[in-house]
PAKOLRO-331242 format. One line per 5 residues: number of its first residue (from 0); their letters; for each residue x, y, z of C-alpha. Coordinates in steps of 0.001 Angstrom, whole numbers, m for minus. Layout:
NUM	A	X/Y/Z; ...
! end
This chain:
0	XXXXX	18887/4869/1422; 15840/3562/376; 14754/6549/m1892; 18459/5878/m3699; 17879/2102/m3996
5	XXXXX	14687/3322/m5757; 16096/5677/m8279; 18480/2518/m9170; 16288/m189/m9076; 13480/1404/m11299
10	XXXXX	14363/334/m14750; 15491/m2459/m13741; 12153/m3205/m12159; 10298/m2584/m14878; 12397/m4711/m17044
15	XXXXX	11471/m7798/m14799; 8216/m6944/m14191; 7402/m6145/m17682; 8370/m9508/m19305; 7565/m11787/m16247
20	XXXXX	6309/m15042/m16819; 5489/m14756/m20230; 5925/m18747/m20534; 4014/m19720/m17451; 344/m20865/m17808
25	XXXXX	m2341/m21154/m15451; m1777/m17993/m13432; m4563/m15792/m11975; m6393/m13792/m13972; m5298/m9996/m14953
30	XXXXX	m7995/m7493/m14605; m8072/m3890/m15702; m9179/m833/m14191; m11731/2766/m15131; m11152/5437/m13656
35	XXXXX	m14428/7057/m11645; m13203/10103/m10857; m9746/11818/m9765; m9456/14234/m6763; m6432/16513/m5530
40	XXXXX	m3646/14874/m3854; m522/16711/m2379; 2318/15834/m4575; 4498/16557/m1647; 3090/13335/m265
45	XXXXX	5788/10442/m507; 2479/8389/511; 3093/4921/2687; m429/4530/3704; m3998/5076/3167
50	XXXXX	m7266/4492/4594; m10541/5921/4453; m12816/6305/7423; m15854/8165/8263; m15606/10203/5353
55	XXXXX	m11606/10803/5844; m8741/9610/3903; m5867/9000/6724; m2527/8875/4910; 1208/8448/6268
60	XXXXX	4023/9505/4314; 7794/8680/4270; 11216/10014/4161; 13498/10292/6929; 12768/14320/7954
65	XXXXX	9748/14232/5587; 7595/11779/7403; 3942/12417/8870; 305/11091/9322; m2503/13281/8241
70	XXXXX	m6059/13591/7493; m7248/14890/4572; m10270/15431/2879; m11236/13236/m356; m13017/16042/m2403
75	XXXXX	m10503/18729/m2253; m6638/16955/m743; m6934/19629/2037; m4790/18182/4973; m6706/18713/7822
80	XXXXX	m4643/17664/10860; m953/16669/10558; 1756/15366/12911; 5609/15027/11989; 7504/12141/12839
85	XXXXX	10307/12577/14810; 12835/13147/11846; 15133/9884/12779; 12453/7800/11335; 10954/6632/8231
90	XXXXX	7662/6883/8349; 5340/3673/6944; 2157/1613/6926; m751/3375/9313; m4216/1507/9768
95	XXXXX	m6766/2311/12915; m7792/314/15666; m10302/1079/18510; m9289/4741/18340; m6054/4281/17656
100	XXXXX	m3807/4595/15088; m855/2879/14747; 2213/3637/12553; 4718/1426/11402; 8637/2685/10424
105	XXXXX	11243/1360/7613; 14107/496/8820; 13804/1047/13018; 11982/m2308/13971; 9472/137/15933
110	XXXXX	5907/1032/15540; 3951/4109/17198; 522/4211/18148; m1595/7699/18708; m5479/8965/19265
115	XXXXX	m6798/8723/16000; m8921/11859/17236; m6092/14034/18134; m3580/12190/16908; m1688/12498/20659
120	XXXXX	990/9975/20974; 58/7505/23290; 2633/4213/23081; 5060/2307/20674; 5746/m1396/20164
125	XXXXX	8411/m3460/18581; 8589/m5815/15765; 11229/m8136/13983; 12265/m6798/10247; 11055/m4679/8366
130	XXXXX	7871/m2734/8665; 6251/m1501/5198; 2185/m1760/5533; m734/m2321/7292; m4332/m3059/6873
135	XXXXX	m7023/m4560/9021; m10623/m6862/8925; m12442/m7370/11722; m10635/m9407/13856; m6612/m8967/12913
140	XXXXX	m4201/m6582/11753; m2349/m7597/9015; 1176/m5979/7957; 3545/m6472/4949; 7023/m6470/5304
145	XXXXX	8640/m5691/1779; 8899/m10058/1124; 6646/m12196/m171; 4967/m12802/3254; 2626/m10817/5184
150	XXXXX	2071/m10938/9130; m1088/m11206/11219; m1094/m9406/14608; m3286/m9489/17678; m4689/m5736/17753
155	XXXXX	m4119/m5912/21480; m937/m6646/21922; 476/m6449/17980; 2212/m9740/18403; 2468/m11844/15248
160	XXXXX	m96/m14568/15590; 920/m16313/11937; 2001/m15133/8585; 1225/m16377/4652; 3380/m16645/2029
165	XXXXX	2332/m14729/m1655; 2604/m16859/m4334; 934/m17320/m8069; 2130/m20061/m10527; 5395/m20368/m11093
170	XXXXX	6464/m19023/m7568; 6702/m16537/m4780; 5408/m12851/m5008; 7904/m10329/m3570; 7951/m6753/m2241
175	XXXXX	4645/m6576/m1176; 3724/m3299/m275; 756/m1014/629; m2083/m3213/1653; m6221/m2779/1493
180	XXXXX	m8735/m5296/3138; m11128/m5858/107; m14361/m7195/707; m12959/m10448/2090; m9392/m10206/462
185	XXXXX	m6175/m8384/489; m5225/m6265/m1771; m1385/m5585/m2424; 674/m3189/m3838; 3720/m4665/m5591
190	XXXXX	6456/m2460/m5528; 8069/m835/m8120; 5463/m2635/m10595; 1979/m1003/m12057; 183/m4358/m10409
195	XXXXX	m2279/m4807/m7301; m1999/m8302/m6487; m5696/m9793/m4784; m4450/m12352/m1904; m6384/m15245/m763
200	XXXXX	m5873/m14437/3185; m6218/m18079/4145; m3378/m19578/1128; m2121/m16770/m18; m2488/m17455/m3227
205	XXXXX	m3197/m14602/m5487; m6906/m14775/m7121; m6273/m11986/m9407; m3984/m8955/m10832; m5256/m5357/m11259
210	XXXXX	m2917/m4059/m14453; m2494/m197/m13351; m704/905/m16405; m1119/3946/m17482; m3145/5845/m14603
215	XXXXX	m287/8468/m13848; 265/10344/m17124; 3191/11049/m18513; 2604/14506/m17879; 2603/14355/m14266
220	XXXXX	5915/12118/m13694; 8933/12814/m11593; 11027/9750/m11890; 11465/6669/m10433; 10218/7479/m7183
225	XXXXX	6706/8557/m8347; 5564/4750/m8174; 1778/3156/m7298; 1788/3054/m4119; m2269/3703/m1810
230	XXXXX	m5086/1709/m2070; m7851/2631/15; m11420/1048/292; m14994/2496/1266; m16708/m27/2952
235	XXXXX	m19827/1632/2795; m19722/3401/m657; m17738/246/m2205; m15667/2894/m3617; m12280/2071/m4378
240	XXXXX	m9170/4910/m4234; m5877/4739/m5335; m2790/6929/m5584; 1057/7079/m5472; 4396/8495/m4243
245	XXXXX	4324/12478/m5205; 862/11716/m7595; m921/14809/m7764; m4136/13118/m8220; m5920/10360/m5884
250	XXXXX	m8140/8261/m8499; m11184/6312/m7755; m11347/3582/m9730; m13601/306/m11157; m12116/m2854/m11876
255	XXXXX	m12769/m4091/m14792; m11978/m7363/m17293; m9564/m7026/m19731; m7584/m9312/m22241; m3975/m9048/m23795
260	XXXXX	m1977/m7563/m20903; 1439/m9160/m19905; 1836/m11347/m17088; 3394/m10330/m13477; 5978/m11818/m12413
265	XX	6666/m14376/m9680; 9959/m15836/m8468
! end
């Protein structure tokens, strides 16, 4: 269902997101991006999540029958362990925690949690809605939901311990998406948009946009599924990674200014 609702919500989308907010004044600044350097990435991948970790990109992917977590290695895209989800589930978010990893899924209201060695399933745990993303800093997990709110959970239990609400000027920021803890911020995927939205984890209030446009050649599109979606951070290297659904490349990238763009919108 959700892979139809995206082939018909596409263009419409872009229409909205496009011409957002052109009136509105005062909203956070919009940033652009250089690209570092691009590595392989398996355009097989519907990707859901990403994080990198001791050298290793860990990515889920979606689609009911299609789903999996993987590792895979940055400098070539070789997958390097895989396991399937059980094919009645939509695959989601991933993020580690004290040797785990733990999965969200779409539509089920469950989550799965394995070795992040072996990837050996080890529990599962329920939440309330939907379950799109996670991310983590040092003392919370933090999960987006497809609204304009994201969730924090206690890693021990993965209750919900609070939640923020996204907004810039002029209103609310919707389908939040693929999430990245950012040197003291979160970073957001909005979905079906070329925009990372940078969230003030305390207000949520966004401190500034990251205009993708343009990274995924026309060359290299499939449709309206291929959208942004993957942000992943290295701590250590302060590198910054980002990809989307079916990409065949995963691009480092640099923030930079940049002037003139249009606005994103907010409801």
């Amino acid at each position: 269902m959700r892979r139809v609702l995206t082939l018909l919500l596409a263009p419409v989308m872009a229409l909205l997101w496009s011409g957002w907010a052109q009136a509105q004044s005062g909203h956070a600044p919009i940033l652009g991006y250089e690209v570092v350097r691009s590595y392989p990435h398996d355009v097989g991948a519907f990707t859901e999540g990403l994080f990198f970790k001791d050298g290793i990109l860990f990515e889920s992917t979606g689609l009911k029958g299609r789903s999996d977590i993987r590792k895979v290695e940055l400098e070539t895209g070789k997958v390097l362990q895989r396991r399937a989800l059980d094919a009645r589930y939509f695959g989601e978010g991933i993020i580690d925690w004290d040797g785990r990893l733990i999965e969200l899924t779409w539509q089920d209201g469950i989550g799965f949690i394995y070795d992040l060695k072996t990837f050996a399933p080890l529990s599962s745990f329920r939440y309330e809605g939907e379950g799109w993303a996670l991310t983590r800093n040092d003392r919370q997990i933090i999960m987006s939901d497809g609204t304009d709110e994201i969730r924090f959970l206690d890693p021990a239990t993965l209750k919900e311990t609070g939640r923020i609400s996204v907004s810039d000027v002029g209103g609310s920021v919707p389908q939040i998406n693929e999430l990245e803890w950012v040197e003291g911020e979160i970073w957001a995927n909005i979905w079906q948009s070329n925009y990372i939205a940078r969230i003030d984890p305390v207000s949520g209030r966004v401190i500034a946009w990251i205009d993708m446009s343009g990274l995924l050649s026309d060359a290299d599109r499939r449709g309206g599924e291929d959208v942004l979606n993957g942000i992943a951070y290295d701590a250590v290297g302060k590198r910054l990674f980002v990809t989307g659904k079916f990409w065949p490349k995963l691009y480092e990238i640099r923030v930079v200014e940049r002037q003139g763009v249009a606005e994103p919108r907010t409801e």
